[in-house]
DSSP file (Angstrom, degrees, kcal/mol; ACC not computed):
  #  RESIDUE AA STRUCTURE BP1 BP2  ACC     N-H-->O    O-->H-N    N-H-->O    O-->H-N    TCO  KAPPA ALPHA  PHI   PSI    X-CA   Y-CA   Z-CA
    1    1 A X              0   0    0      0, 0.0     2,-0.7     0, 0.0     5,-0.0   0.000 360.0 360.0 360.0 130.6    8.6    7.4   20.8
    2    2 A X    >>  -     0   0    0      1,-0.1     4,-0.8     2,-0.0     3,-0.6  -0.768 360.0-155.3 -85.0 117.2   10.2    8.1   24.1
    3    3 A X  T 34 S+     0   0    0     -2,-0.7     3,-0.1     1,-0.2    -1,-0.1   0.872  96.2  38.7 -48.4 -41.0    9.5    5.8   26.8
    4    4 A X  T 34 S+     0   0    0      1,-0.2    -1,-0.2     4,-0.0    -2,-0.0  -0.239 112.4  58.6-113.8  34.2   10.0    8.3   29.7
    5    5 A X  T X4 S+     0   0    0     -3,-0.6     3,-1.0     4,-0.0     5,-0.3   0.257  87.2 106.6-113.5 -40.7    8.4   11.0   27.7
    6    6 A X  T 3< S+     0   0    0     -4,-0.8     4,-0.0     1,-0.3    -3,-0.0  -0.096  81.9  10.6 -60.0 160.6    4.9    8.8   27.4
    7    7 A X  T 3  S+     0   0    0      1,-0.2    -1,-0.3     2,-0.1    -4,-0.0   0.654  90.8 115.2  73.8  25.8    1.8    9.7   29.4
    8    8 A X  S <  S-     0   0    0     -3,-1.0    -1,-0.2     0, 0.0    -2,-0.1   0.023  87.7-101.0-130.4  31.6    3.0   13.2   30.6
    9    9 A X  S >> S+     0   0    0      3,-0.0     4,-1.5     4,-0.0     3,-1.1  -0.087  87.9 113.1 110.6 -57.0    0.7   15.3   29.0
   10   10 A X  H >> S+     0   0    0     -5,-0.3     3,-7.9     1,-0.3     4,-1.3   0.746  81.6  51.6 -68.9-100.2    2.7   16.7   26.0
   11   11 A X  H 3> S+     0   0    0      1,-0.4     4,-1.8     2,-0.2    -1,-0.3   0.266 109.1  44.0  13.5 -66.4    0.8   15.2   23.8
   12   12 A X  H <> S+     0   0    0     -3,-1.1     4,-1.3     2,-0.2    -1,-0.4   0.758 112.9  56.1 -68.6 -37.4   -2.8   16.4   25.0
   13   13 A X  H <X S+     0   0    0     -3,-7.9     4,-1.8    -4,-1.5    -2,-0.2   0.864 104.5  55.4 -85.6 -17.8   -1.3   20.1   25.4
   14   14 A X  H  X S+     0   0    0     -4,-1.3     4,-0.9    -5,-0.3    -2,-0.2   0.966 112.7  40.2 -51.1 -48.7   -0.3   19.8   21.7
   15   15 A X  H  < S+     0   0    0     -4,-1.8     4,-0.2    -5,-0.3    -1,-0.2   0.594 115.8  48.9 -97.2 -12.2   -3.8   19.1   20.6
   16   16 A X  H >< S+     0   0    0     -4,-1.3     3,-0.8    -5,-0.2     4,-0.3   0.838 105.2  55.1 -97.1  -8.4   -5.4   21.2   22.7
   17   17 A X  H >< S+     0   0    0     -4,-1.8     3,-0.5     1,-0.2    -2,-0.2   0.829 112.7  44.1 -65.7 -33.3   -3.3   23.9   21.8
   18   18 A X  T 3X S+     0   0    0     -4,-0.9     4,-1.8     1,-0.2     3,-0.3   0.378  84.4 106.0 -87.0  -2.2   -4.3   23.3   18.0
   19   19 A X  H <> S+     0   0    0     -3,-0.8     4,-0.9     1,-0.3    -1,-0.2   0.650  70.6  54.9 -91.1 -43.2   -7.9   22.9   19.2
   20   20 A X  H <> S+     0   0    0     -3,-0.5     4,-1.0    -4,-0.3    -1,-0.3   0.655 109.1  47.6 -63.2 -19.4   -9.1   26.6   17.7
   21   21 A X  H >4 S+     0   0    0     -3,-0.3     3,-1.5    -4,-0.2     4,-0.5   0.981  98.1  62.0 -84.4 -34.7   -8.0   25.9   14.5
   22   22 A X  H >< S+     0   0    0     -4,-1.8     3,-0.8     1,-0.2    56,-0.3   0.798 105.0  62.0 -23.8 -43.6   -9.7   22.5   14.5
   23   23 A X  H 3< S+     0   0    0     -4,-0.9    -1,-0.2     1,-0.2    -2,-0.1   0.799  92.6  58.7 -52.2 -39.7  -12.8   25.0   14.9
   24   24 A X  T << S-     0   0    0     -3,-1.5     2,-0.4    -4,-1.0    -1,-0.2   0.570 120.2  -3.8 -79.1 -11.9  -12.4   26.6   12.0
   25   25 A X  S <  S-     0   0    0     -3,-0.8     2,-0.2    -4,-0.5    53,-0.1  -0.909  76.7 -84.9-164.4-155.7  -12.7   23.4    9.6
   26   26 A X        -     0   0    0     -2,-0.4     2,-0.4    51,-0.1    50,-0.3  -0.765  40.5-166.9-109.8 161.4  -13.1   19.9    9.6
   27   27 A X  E     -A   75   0A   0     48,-0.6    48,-3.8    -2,-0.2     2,-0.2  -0.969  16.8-143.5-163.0 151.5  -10.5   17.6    9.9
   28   28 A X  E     -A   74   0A   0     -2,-0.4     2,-0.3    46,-0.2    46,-0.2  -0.571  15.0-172.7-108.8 168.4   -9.5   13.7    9.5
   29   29 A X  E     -A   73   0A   0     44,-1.6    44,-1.1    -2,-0.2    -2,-0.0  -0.835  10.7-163.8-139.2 158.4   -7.0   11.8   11.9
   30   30 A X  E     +A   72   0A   0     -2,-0.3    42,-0.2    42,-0.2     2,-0.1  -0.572  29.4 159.8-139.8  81.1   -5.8    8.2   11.1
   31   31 A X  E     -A   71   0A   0     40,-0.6    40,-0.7     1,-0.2    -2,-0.1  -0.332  43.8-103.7 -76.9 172.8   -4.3    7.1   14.6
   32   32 A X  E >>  -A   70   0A   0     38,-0.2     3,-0.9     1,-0.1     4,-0.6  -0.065  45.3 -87.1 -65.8-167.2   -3.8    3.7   15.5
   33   33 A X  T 34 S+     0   0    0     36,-2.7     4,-0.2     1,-0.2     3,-0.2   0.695 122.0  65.0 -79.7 -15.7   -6.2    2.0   18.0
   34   34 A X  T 34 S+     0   0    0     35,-0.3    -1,-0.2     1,-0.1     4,-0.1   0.279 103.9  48.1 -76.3  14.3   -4.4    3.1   21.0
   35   35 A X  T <> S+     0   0    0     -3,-0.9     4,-0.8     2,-0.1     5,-0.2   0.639  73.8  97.2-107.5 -28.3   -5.2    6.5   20.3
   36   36 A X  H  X S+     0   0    0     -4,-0.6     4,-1.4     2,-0.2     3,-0.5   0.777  86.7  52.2 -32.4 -61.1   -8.7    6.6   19.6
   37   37 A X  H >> S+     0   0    0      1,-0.2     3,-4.0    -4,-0.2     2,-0.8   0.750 108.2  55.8 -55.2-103.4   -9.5    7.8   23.3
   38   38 A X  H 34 S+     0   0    0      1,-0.3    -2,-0.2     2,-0.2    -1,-0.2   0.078 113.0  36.3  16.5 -59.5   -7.0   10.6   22.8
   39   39 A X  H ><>S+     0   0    0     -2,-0.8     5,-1.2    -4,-0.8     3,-0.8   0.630 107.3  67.0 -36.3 -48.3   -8.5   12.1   19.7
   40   40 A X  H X<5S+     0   0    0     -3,-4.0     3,-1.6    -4,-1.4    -2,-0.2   0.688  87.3  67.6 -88.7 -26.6  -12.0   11.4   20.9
   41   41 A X  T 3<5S+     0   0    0     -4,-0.6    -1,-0.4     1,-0.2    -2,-0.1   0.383 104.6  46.9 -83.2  28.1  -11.4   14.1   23.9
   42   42 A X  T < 5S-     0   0    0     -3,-0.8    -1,-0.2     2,-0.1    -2,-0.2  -0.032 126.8-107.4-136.3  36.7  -11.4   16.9   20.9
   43   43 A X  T < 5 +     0   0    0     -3,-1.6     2,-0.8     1,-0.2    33,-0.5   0.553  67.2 152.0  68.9  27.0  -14.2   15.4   19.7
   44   44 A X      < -     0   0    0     -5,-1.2    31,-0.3    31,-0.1     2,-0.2  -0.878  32.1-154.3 -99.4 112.9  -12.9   13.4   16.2
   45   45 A X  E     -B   74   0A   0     29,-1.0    29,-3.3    -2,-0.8     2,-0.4  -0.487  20.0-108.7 -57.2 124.5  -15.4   10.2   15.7
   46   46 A X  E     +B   73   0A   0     27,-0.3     2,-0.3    -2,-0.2    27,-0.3  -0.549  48.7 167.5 -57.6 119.6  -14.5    7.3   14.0
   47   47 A X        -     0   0    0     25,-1.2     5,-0.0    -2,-0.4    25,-0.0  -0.945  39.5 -62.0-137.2 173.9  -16.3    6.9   10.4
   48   48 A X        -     0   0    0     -2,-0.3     3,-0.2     1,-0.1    -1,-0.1  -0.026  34.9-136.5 -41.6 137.9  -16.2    4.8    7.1
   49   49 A X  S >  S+     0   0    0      1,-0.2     3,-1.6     2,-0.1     8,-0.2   0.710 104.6  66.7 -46.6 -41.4  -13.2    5.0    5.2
   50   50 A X  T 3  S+     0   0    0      1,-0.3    -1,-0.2     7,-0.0     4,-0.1   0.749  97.9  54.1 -69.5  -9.7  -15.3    5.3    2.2
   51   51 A X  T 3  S+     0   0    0     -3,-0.2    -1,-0.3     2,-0.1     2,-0.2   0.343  88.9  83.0-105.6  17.5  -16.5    8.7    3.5
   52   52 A X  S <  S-     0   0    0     -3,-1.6     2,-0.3     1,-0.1     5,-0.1  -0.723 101.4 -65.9-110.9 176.4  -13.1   10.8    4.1
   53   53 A X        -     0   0    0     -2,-0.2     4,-0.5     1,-0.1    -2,-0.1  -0.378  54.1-105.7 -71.7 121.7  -11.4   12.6    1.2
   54   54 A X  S  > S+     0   0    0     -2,-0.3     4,-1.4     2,-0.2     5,-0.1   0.553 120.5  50.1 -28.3 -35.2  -10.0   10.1   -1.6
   55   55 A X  T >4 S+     0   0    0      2,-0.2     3,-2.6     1,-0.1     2,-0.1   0.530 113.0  52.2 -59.8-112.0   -5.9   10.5   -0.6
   56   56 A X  T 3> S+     0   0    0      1,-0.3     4,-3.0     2,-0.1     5,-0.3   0.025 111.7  42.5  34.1 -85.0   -7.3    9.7    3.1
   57   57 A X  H 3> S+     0   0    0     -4,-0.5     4,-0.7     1,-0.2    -1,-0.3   0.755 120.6  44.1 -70.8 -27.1   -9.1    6.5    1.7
   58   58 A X  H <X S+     0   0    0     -3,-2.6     4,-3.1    -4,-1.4    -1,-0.2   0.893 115.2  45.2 -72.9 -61.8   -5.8    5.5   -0.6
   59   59 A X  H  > S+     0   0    0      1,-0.2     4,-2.1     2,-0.2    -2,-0.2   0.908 112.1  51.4 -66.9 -21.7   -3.2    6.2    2.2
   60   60 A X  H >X S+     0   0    0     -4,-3.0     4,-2.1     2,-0.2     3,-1.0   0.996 113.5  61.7 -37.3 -61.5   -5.7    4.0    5.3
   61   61 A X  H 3X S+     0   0    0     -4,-0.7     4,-1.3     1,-0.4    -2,-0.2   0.880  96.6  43.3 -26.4 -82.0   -5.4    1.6    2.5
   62   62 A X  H 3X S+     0   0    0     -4,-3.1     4,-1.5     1,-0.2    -1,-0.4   0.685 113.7  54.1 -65.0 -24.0   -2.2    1.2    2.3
   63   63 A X  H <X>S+     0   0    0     -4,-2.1     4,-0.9    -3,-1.0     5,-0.6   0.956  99.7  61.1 -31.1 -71.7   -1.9    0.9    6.2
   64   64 A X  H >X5S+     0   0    0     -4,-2.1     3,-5.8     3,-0.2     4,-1.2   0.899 102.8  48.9 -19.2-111.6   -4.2   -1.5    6.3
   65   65 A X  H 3<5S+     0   0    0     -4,-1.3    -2,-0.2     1,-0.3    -1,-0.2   0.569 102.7  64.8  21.1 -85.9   -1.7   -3.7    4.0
   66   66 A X  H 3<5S-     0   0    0     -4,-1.5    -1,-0.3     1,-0.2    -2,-0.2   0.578 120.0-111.8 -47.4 -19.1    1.2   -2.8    6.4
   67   67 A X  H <<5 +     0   0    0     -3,-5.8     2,-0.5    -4,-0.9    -3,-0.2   0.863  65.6 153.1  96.7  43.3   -0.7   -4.8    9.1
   68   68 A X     << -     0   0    0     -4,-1.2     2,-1.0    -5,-0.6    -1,-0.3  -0.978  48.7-136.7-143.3 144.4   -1.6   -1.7   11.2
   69   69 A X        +     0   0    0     -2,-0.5   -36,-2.7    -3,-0.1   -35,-0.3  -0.839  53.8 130.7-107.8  76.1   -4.4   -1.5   13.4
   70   70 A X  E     -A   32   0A   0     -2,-1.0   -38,-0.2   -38,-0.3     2,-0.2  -0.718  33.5-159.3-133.2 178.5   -5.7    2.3   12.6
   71   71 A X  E     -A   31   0A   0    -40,-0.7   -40,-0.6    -2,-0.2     2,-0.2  -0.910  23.5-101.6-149.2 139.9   -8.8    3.7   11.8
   72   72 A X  E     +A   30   0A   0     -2,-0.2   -25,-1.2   -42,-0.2     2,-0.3  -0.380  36.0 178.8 -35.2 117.5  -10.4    6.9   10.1
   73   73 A X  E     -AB  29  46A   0    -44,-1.1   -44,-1.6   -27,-0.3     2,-0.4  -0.819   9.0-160.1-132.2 154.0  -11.6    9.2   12.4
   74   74 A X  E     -AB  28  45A   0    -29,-3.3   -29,-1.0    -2,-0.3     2,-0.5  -0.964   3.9-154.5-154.5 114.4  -13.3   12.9   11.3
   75   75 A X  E     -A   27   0A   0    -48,-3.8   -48,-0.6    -2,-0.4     2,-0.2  -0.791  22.6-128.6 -96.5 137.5  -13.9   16.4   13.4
   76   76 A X        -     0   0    0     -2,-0.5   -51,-0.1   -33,-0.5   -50,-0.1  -0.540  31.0 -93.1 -85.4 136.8  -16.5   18.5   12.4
   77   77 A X              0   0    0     -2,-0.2   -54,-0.2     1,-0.2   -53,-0.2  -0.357 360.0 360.0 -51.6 139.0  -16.0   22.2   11.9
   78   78 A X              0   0    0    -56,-0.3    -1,-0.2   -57,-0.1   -55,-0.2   0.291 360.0 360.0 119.1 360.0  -16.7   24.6   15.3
C-alpha cells in the first residue's frame, strides 16, 4: 500500500468500473475489516463461511490462522 495513494478514489473507480460484470454472476470477496464499508457500496453482504464455495471456506481458514481480521462477504448476481 501507498500511503499517499490511500483514500483518493482509485480504489472505488476500480470496483465500480468492474461493477457490470459483478451483474452478470455472483461473487465472494474476503477483505479485511477495514474494507467491509467499501465492498458494501456494490452491494457484497457479509455471510457464513460455511455457505461460500469450499476453496473460499479453506483459504478464510487459513487467514483466520494468520491472525487476520477478514470476513466472507457474497454479491448476488444483477
Amino acid at each position: 500500500m501507498l500511503p499517499d495513494r490511500v483514500r483518493q478514489g482509485i480504489g472505488s473507480g476500480l470496483l465500480n468500473f468492474i461493477v457490470p460484470v459483478l451483474a452478470e454472476t455472483e461473487a465472494y470477496c474476503i477483505p479485511g475489516d477495514h474494507l467491509f464499508d467499501f465492498y458494501a457500496q456494490v452491494q457484497f453482504r457479509p455471510i457464513e463461511t460455511e455457505a461460500a464455495p469450499g476453496f473460499l471456506i479453506e483459504r478464510i481458514k487459513g487467514y483466520f490462522k494468520e491472525g487476520k481480521k477478514v470476513a466472507m462477504m457474497h454479491r448476488i448476481a444483477g
